[in-house]
N, C-alpha and C positions, 0 to 999 in steps of 0.2 A: 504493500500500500504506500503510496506519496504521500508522506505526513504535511498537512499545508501549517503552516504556525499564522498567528491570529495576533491582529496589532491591539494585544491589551496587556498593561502592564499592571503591577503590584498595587499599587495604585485605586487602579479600575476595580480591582477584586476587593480591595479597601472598604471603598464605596459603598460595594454592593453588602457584605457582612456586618459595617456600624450601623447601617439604613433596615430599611423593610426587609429585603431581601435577607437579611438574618436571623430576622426574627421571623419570617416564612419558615425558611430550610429549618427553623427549630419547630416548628409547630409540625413541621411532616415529620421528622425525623428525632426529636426528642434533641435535649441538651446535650447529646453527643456528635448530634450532627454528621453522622456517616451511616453506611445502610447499616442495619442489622442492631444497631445501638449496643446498650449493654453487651448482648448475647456475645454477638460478633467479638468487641472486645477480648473477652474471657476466651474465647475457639485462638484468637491471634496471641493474649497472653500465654495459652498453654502448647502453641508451638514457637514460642521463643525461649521456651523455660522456667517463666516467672514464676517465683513460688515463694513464702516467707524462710526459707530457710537460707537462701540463696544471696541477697539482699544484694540484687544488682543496681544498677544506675544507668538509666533511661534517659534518651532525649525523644521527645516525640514533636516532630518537625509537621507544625501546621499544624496547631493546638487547641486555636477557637475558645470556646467557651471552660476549656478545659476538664470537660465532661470525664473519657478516660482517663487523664493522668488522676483524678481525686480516686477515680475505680480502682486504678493500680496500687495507689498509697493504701488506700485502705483493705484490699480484698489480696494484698501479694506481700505486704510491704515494701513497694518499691520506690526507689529514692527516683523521683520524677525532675526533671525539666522538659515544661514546652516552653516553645518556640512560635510564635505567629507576629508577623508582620500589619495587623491591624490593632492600633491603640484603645481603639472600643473593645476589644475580643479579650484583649492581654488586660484591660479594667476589671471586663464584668468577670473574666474567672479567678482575679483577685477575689475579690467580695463573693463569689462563690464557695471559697476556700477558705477564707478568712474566719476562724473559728473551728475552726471542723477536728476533731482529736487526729487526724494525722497532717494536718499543716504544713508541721516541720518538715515531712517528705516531698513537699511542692515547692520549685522555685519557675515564676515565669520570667520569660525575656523576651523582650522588645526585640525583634533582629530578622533578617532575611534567609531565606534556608540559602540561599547560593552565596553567602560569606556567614556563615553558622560563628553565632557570637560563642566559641569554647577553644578553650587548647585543645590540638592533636592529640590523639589514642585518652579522648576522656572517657566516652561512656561503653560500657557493658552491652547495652541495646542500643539500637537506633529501630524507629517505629514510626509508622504513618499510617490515618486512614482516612483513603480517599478524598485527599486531599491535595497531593502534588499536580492533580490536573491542573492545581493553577499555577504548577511555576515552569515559567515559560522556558528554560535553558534544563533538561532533565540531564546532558552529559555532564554540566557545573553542577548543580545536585547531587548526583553520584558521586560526584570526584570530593564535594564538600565533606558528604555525610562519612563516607572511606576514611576521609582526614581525620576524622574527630571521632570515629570506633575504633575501641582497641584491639590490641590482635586478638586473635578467638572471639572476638565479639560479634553477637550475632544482629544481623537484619532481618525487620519483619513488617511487611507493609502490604496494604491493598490500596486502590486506584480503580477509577473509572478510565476504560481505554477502547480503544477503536474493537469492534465485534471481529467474528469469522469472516461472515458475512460482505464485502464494500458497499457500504451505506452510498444511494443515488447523487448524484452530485448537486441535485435540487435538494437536498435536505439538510447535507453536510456545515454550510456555511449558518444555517440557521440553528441546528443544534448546539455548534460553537459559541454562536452570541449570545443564545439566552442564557448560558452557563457563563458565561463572560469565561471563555477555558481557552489561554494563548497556545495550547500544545496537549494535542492527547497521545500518547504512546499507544500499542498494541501491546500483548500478551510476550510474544520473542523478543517487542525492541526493547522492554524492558531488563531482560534478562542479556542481551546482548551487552547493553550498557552498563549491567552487575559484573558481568564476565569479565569487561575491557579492565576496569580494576584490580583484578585477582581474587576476587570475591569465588566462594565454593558454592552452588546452590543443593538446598537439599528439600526444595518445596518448589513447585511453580503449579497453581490452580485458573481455569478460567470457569470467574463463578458466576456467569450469565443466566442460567437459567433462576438464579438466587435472587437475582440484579432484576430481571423482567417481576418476578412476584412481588418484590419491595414495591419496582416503580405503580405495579394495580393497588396497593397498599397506601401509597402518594397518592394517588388520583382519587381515591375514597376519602381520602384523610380532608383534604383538599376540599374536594366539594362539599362536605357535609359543613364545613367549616365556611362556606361561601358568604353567608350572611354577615359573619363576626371580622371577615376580613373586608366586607366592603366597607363596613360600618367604622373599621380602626383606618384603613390605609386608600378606600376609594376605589370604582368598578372598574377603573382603567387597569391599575395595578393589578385587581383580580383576575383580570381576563389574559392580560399578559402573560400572569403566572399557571391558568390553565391551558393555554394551548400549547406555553413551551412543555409542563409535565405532562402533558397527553404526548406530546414529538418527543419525547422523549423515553413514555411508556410505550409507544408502536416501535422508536429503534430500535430498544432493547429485545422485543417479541419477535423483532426480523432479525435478528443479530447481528443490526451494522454495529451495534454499541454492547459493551460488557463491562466487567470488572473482574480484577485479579486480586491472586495471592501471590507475592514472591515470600521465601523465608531464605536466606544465604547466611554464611559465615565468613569471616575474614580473616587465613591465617596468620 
């Protein structure tokens, strides 16, 4: 597939998460903000290894509301930093957190994933979910997150990416904008770009048919919610926000669009 890249920068994705657009994606998706919420989490924690006796040190790049890392401090005891690039996100999951008997396992940072505010070989894991579709350079990504895992330390991320399937080229450019997403990967270029590091894989899943169920799950959640969303944010917005998750619950059911697992190691 010809990966086309999308003139939207960090920025634009900023925008869309302090605004309406975050408080959407949390109304379909819970305060975690990736598919599968909690559950998911726990399936990604227990193939990285986390577990309280272990007591690794995590960076989870592209943090949001910080929904997982409070999961992990308190259900693994893992010592957490996330990482996100919007100042409303890196607020609200302060005062999320702020109080909570595992705290002390949480630090957020202000910072970009493609110059990761940490020293070289800091953390034990590095983690994401579904979330780098928006950073737009995924070989500086790779090469950052490599820099700042330690050796044997393991990776473990999922992502929205290009399906089996080639999505029409009448759809493509519109799917891109309403996600405001500068660069989607596929399921191997992912893995390809693990590889070019030296990274070992010992997981690669494409969880599409998982991705199509959530996205009927969106569009339920969505409509029945239609009233209370015109009424906070206005029918323009609404209508926006239902035709792009309908485009986006049919991609998924065709298979131009999915989502993955990678899990690797780095000797």
């Amino acid at each position: 597939m010809n990966i086309k890249k999308y003139n939207f920068s960090v920025w634009d994705v900023s925008e869309v998460y302090a605004g309406p657009g975050g408080k959407l994606w949390e109304l379909l998706m819970g305060e975690q903000i990736h598919v599968g919420g909690a559950e998911q989490t726990d399936i990604l924690a227990k193939k990285v290894g986390l577990n309280k006796k272990n007591d690794l040190y995590l960076l989870d790049i592209c943090s949001a509301l910080g929904g997982p890392a409070r999961q992990l401090a308190e259900k693994y005891g893992t010592k957490v930093v996330g990482l996100d690039i919007t100042p409303e996100m890196i607020e609200e999951a302060i005062k999320r957190t702020t109080g909570k008997p595992y705290a002390d396992k949480i630090e957020y940072r202000l910072g970009s994933a493609l110059d990761i505010p940490a020293k070289a070989k800091t953390f034990d894991v590095v983690w994401g979910q579904d979330a780098w579709c928006y950073v737009r350079d995924k070989p500086r990504l790779i090469d950052e997150l490599n820099r700042v895992l330690k050796s044997g330390g393991v990776l473990g991320f999922t992502d929205w990416i290009w399906g089996s399937v080639e999505a029409p080229s009448s759809v493509v450019d519109y799917l891109m904008e309403f996600m405001v997403f500068p660069d989607l990967q596929t399921l191997n270029g992912y893995e390809m770009l693990i590889k070019k590091v030296g990274m070992k894989f010992t997981e690669k899943n494409d969880l599409g048919d998982d991705f199509a169920n959530h996205m009927d799950v969106y569009v339920s959640i969505l409509q029945k919610n239609k009233e209370n969303i015109i009424s906070g944010f206005g029918e323009e917005l609404y209508g926006e926000a239902e035709k792009g998750v309908l485009a986006w619950q049919k991609a998924a059911h065709n298979k131009w669009v999915s989502r993955g697992l990678w899990i690797a190691k780095k000797p």
